[in-house]
N, C-alpha and C positions, 0 to 999 in steps of 0.2 A: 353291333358295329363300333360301338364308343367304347366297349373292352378291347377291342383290338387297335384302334388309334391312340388310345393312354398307354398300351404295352409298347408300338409303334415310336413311342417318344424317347424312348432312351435314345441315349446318344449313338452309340456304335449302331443299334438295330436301325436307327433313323437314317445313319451315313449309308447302313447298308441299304435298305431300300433308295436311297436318291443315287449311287452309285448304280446302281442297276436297274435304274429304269432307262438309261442311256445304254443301256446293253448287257449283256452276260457277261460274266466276268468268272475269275479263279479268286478264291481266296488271296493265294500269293498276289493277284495284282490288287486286291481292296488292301492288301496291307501296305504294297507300296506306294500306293496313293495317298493313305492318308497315315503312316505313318505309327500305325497301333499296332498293338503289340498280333499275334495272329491265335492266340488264345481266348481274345478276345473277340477278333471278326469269326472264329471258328461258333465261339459260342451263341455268338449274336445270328449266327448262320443256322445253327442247326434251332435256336429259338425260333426263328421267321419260318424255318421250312413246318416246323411242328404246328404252327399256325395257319399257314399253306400262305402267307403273304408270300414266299418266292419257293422256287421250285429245284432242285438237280435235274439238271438237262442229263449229265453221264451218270447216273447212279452206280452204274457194272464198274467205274473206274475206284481201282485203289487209291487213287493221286490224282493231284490238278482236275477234279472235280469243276463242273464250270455251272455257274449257278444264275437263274434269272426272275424276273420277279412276275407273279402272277398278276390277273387282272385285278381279282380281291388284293393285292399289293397296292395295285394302280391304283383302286380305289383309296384307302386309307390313307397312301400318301397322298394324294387329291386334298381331302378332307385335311391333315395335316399341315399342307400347306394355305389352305384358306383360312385355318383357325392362326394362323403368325400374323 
């Protein structure tokens, strides 16, 4: 669990789990929120899903994929946020 909380810390991967635990989201809207570039929340996306912290709800979609965060998500960011 404590490799996946230290991976969990970067920055973009961390916005994207606290972004999504308020709900699914699209890429396009994590970029408009905060503002990053989307090569970025792309990579931090498909890092988090390779680690199963979040999940693709549409997989079959070519586009506007819409993405949410697993319970092992929940947890880490849990954790993440009582270690600040």
């Amino acid at each position: 669990m404590w490799e996946l909380i230290s991976f969990a810390q970067g920055r973009t991967r961390k916005y994207c789990l606290e972004t999504l635990a308020s709900g699914p989201k699209t890429p396009s809207s994590l970029v408009k929120i905060s503002g990053k570039h989307l090569s970025h929340i792309s990579r931090a996306l498909r890092e988090l899903t390779e680690k199963g912290l979040i999940e693709c709800l549409t997989p079959d979609l070519p586009k506007n994929r819409i993405y949410g965060i697993t319970n092992k998500g929940k947890e880490v960011l849990k954790k993440l946020k009582e270690m600040e």
